[in-house]
C-alpha positions as CSV (number, residue, x, y, z in Angstrom):
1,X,98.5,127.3,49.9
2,X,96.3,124.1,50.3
3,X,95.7,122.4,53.8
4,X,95.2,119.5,55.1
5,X,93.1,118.5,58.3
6,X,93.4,115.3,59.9
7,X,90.5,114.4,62.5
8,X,87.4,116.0,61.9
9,X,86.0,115.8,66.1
10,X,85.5,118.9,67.8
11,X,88.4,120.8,67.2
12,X,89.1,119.7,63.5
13,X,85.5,120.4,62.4
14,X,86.1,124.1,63.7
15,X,89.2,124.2,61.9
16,X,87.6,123.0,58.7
17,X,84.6,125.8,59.0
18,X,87.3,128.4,59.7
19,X,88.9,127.1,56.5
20,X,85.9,127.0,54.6
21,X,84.1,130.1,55.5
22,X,86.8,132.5,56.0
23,X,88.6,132.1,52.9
24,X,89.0,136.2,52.0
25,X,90.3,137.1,56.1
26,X,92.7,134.1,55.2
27,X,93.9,135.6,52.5
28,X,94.4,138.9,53.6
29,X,96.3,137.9,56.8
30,X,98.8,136.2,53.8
31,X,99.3,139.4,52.0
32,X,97.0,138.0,49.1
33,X,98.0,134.2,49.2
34,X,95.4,131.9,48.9
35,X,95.1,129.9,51.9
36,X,92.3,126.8,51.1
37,X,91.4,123.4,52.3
38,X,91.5,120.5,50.3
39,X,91.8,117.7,52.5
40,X,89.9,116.2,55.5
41,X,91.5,112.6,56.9
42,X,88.8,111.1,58.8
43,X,87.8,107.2,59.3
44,X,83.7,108.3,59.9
45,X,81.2,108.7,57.3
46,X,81.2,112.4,57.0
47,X,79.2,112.5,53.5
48,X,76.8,114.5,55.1
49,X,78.8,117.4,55.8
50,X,79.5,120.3,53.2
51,X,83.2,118.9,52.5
52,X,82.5,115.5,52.0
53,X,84.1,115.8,48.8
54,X,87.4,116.7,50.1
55,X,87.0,113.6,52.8
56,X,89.6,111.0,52.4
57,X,90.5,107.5,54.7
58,X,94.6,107.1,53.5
59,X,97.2,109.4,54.8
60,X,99.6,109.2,51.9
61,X,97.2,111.0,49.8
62,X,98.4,113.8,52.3
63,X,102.0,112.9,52.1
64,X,102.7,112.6,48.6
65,X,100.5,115.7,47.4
66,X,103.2,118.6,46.6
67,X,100.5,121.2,46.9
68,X,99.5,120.5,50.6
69,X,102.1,123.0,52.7
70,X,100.2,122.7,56.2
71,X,98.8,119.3,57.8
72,X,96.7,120.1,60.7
73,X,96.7,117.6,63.5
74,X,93.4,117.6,65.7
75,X,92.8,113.6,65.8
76,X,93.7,113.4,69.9
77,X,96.3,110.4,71.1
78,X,100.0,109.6,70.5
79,X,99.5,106.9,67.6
80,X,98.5,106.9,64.7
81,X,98.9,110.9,65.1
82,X,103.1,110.8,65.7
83,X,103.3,108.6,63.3
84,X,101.3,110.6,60.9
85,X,102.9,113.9,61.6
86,X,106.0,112.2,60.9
87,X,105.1,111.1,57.8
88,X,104.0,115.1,57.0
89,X,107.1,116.6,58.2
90,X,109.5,114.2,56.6
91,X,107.5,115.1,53.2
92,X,108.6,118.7,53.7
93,X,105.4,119.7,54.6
94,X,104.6,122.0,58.1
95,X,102.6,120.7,60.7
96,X,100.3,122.4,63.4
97,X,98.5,120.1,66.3
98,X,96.1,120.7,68.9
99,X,97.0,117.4,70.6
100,X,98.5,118.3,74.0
101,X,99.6,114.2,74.4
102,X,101.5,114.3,70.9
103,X,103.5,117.7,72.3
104,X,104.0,116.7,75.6
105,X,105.9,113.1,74.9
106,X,106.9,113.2,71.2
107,X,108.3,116.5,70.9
108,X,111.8,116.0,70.7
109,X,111.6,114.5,67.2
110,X,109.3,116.1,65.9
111,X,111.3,118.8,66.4
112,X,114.3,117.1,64.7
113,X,112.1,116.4,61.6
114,X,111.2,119.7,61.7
115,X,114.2,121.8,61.2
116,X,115.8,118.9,58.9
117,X,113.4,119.4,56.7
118,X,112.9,123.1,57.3
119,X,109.4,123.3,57.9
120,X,107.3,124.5,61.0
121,X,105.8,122.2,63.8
122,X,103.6,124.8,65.9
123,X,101.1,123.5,68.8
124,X,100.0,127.2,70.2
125,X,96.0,125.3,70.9
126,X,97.6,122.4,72.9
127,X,97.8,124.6,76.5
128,X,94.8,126.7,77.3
129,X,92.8,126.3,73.6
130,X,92.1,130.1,72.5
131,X,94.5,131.9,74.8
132,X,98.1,132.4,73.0
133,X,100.1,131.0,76.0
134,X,102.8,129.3,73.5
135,X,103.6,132.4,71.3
136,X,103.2,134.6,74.6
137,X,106.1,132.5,76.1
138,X,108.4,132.1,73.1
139,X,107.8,135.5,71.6
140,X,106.8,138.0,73.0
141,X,108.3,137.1,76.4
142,X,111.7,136.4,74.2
143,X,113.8,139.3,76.0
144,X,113.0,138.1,79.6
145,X,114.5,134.9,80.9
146,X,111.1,133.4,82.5
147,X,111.2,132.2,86.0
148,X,107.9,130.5,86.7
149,X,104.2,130.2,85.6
150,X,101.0,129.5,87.9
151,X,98.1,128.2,85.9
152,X,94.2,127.1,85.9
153,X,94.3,124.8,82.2
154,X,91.6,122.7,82.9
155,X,88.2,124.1,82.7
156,X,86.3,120.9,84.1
157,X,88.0,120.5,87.4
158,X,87.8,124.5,87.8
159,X,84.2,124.3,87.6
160,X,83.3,121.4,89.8
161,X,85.9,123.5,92.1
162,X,83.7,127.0,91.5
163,X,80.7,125.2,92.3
164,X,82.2,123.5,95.6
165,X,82.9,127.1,96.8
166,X,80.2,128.9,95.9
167,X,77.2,126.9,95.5
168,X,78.3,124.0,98.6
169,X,77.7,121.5,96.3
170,X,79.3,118.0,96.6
171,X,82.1,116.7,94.4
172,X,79.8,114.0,93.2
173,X,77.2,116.4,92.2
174,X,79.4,119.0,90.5
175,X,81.0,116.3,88.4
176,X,77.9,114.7,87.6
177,X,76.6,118.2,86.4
178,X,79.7,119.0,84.2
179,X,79.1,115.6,82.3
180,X,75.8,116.5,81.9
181,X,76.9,120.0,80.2
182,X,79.3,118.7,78.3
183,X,82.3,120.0,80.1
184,X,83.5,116.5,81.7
185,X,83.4,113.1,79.8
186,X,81.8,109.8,80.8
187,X,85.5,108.8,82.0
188,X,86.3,111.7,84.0
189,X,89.9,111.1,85.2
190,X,91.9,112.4,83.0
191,X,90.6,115.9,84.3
192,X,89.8,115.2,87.5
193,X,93.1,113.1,88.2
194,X,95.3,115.8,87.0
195,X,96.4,114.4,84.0
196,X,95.0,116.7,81.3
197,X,96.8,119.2,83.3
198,X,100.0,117.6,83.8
199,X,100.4,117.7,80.0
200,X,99.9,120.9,79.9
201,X,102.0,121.6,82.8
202,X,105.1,119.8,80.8
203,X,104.7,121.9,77.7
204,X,105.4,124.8,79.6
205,X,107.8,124.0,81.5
206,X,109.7,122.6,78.5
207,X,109.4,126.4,77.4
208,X,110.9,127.4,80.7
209,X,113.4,125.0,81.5
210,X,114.5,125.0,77.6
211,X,114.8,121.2,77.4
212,X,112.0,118.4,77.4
213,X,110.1,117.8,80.5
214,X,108.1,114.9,79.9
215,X,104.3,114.2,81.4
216,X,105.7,111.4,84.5
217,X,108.4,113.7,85.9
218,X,105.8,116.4,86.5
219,X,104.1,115.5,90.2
220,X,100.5,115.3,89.6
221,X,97.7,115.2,92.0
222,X,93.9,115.7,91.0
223,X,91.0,117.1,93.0
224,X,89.3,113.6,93.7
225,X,90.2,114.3,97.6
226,X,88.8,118.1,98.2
227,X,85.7,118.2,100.4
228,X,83.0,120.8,101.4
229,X,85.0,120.5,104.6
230,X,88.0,122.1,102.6
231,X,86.5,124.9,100.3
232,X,84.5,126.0,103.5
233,X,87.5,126.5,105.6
234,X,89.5,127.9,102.4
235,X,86.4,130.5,102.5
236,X,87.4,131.2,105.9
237,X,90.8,131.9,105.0
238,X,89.3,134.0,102.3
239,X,91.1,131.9,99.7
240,X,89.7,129.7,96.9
241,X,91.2,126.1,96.1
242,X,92.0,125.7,92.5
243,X,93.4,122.9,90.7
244,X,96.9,125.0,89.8
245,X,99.8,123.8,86.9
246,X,102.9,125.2,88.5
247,X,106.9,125.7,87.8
248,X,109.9,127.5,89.0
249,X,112.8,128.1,88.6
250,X,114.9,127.6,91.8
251,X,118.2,129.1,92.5
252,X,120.0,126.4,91.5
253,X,118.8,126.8,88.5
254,X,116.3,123.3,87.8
255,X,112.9,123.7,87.6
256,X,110.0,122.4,90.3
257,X,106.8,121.7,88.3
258,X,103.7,120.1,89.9
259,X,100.1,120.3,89.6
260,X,97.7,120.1,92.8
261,X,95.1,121.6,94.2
262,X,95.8,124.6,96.2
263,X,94.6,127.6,98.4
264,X,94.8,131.1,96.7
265,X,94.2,134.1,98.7
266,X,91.0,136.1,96.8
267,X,93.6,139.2,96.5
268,X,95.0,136.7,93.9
269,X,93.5,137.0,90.2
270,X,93.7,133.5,89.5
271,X,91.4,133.1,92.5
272,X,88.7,134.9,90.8
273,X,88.5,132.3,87.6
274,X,85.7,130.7,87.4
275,X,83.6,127.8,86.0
276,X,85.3,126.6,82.7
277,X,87.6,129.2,82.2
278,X,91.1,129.4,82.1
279,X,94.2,131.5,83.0
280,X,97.9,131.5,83.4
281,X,100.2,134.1,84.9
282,X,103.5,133.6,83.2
283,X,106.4,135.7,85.2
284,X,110.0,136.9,84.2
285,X,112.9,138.6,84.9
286,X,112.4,141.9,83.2
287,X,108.8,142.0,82.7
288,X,107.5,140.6,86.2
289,X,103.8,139.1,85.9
290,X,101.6,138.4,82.8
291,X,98.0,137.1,83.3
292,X,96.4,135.7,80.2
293,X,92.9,134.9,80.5
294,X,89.9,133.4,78.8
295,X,88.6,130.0,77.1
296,X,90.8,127.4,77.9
297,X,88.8,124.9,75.4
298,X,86.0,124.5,73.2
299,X,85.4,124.4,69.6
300,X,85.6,127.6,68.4
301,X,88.2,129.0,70.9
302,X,90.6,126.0,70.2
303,X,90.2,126.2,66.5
304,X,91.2,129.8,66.1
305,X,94.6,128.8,67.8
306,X,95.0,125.8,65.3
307,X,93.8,128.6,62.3
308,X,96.4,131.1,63.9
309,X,99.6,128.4,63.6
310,X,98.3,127.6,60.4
311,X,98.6,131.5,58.9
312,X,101.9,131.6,60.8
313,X,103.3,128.5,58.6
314,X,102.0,130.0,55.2
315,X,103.5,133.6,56.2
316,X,106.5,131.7,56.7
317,X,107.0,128.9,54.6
318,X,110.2,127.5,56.6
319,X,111.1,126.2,59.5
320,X,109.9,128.7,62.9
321,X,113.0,127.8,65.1
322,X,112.5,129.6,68.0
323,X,109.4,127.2,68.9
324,X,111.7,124.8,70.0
325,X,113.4,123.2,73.1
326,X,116.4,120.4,73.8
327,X,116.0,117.3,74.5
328,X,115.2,115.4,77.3
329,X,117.8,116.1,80.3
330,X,118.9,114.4,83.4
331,X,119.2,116.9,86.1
332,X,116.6,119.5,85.2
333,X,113.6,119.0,87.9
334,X,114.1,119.3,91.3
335,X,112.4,116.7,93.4
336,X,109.3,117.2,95.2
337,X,109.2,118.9,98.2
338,X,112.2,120.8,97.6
339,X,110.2,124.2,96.9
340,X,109.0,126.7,99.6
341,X,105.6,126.4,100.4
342,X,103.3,127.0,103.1
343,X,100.4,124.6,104.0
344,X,96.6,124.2,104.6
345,X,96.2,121.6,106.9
346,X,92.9,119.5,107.9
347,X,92.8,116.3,110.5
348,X,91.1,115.0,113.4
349,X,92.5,114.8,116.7
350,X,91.9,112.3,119.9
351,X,92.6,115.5,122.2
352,X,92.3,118.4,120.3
353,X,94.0,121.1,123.1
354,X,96.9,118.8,123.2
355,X,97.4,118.7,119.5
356,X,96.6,122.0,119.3
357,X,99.3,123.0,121.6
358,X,101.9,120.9,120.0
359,X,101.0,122.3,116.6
360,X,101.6,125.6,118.2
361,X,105.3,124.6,119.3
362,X,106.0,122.9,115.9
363,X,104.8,125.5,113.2
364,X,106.0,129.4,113.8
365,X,103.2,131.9,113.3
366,X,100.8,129.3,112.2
367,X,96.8,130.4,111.6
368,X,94.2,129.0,113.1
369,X,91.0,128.7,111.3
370,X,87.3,127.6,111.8
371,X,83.9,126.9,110.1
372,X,80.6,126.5,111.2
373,X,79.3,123.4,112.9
374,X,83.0,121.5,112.7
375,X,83.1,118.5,115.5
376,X,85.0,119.2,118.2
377,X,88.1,117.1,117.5
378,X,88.3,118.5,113.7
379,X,91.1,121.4,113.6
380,X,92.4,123.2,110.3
381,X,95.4,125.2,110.0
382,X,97.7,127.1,107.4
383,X,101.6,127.0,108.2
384,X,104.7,129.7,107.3
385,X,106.4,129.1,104.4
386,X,108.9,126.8,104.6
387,X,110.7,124.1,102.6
388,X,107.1,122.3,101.4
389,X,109.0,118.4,102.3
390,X,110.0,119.2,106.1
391,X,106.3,120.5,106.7
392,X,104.3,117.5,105.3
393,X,107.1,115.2,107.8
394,X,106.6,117.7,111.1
395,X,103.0,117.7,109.6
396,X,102.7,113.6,110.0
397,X,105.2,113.7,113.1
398,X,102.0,115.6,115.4
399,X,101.0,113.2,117.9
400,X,97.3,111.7,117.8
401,X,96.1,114.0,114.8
402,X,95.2,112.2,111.7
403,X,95.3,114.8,109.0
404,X,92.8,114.2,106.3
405,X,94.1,117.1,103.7
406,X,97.1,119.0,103.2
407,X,97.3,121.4,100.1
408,X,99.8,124.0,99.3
409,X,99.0,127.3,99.8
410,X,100.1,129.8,96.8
């Protein structure tokens, strides 16, 4: 079968080498089909690359070739990528993407054009690059009915986060060293804002909640706000503050999905990820937990998912229904602050014995904590569980204490 690769960045030129120089494992995988490339849509100059004969600038060359089966999509951004992969699947041909934006607020048709023209639209490297998240909860999660997920999907703000805990180095400087590694880019907010993640986070809970959750509905809060101040006192707790993707199922039945940063106890695996790395722990009703670990991003890593959807569509050759949800529903999230949740809690106070006391009086079994060389009127605390909206208001209700964080504790 002959494929097609439209944007040749990072991810796509991993694709196309995968393509190009693995030609014989391809094969094999397809029980003797030949699986080749013979298109790369790019707008850049690429004649310098070993391809550059197969490099073409007009879509429809795609489209109306009857020998292209699979149309990779790695080009980033809603438009023109929807309105290519429309064009693809409308043309009966299957389409795999990367592009975590395209999934998270276009699926719904491109699921319709999918299954009316009974092809396959598979997006297994948009959450957590190399580490099979999607097919872990379609497939082989299929005979549980999944309740929840906790997740680290962003690499960047995970290790500006490591590097607050365990080297005490500044926000600033720990963002300025992942651009300089290549982990962050010179506009840093769509990591460090939470938005990268929120995509993520409404892909999966899509999965979960079995109809489209789109990117706005999902509460999102980045990492901008966590000080020294925070990851020493979460060492204190012995707990770790990660920027976690989150949903579950309540007992009504909707879904609560959020990201934010929040304190996990170092009994906790997803306390022990570190620096870019990624990891989700998916549960369900029969199996329980299931941690899948290991790079969430990166050339090689993502492109091996893309290359893995792609063998899946030539096994195939019709429409893979089961990677699918409804569409968008009314009723389905929860609102914020509905969910059980206890809190970590950081603020200054004008008299800290009074507000000590009150905070006492106001939060059953609450925990103290401490770090070295605090100012006197600084106090920290972590709350019970309870419902997460009635804390933050008894939280805001303590009288002459300015809090100046409050993060969930997992």
């Amino acid at each position: 079968m002959k494929i097609a690769v439209m944007g040749c960045g990072t991810v796509g030129s991993g694709a196309v080498d995968i393509l190009e120089q693995k030609g014989e494992l391809l094969s094999s995988v397809c029980s003797g089909e030949e699986v080749t490339l013979k298109y790369v849509l790019d707008i850049r100059d690429l004649s310098a690359r070993p391809y550059a004969a197969k490099v073409i600038k007009d879509v429809d060359i795609i489209v109306n070739d009857p020998e292209v089966g699979v149309v990779v999509e790695t080009m980033g951004g809603t438009e023109p990528a929807f309105t290519f992969c429309m064009k693809c699947l409308n043309a009966g041909k299957s389409v795999v993407t990367s592009n975590k934006e395209l999934v998270a607020n276009k699926s719904d048709e491109l699921f319709e054009a999918a299954r009316r023209n009974n092809v396959s639209f598979l997006f297994e490297a948009s959450v957590c690059g190399g580490i099979p998240v999607i097919r872990t909860m379609f497939s082989a999660l299929s005979a549980n009915r999944l309740t929840g997920f906790d997740g680290i999907v962003n690499g960047t703000t995970n290790f500006i986060l490591t590097k607050m805990s365990r080297e005490k180095m500044s926000f600033e400087t720990a963002l300025k060293l992942a651009q300089e590694l290549g982990y962050a880019e010179r506009d840093p907010a769509a990591d460090v804002e939470g938005i990268d993640a929120c995509r993520k986070t409404a892909i999966m809970a899509s999965i979960i909640s079995g109809s489209h959750i789109l990117p706005e509905e999902v509460h999102t809060e980045g990492i901008t706000k966590i000080t020294l101040e925070d990851t020493a006192y979460a060492n204190a707790a012995d707990a770790e503050i990660k920027l976690i993707c989150r949903a579950e199922r309540m007992e009504d039945g909707r879904i609560h999905a959020s990201v934010a940063p929040a304190l996990i106890g170092r009994n906790e695996m997803l306390a022990h990820v570190s620096g870019v790395n990624n990891a989700v722990t998916v549960r369900g009703d029969s199996i329980g937990e299931v941690f899948l670990y290991g790079p969430g991003a990166g050339r090689e890593a993502t492109a091996s998912a893309v290359i893995g959807d792609v063998l899946e569509c030539v096994r195939l050759k019709r429409n893979e229904d089961h990677y699918y949800w409804q569409p968008h529903k009314e009723g389905v999230l929860c609102e914020k602050g509905e969910n059980d949740a206890a809190l970590y809690v950081r603020g200054y106070a004008k008299d800290p014995a009074r507000a000590m006391t009150e905070i006492r009086e106001t939060f059953e079994g609450v925990r103290l904590l401490a770090r070295d060389n605090a100012p006197e009127n600084e106090l920290a605390f972590i709350t019970a569980k309870a419902k997460e909206k009635e804390l933050r208001e008894a939280v805001g209700d303590i009288r002459d204490f300015a809090a100046a964080s409050v993060i969930r504790v997992l």
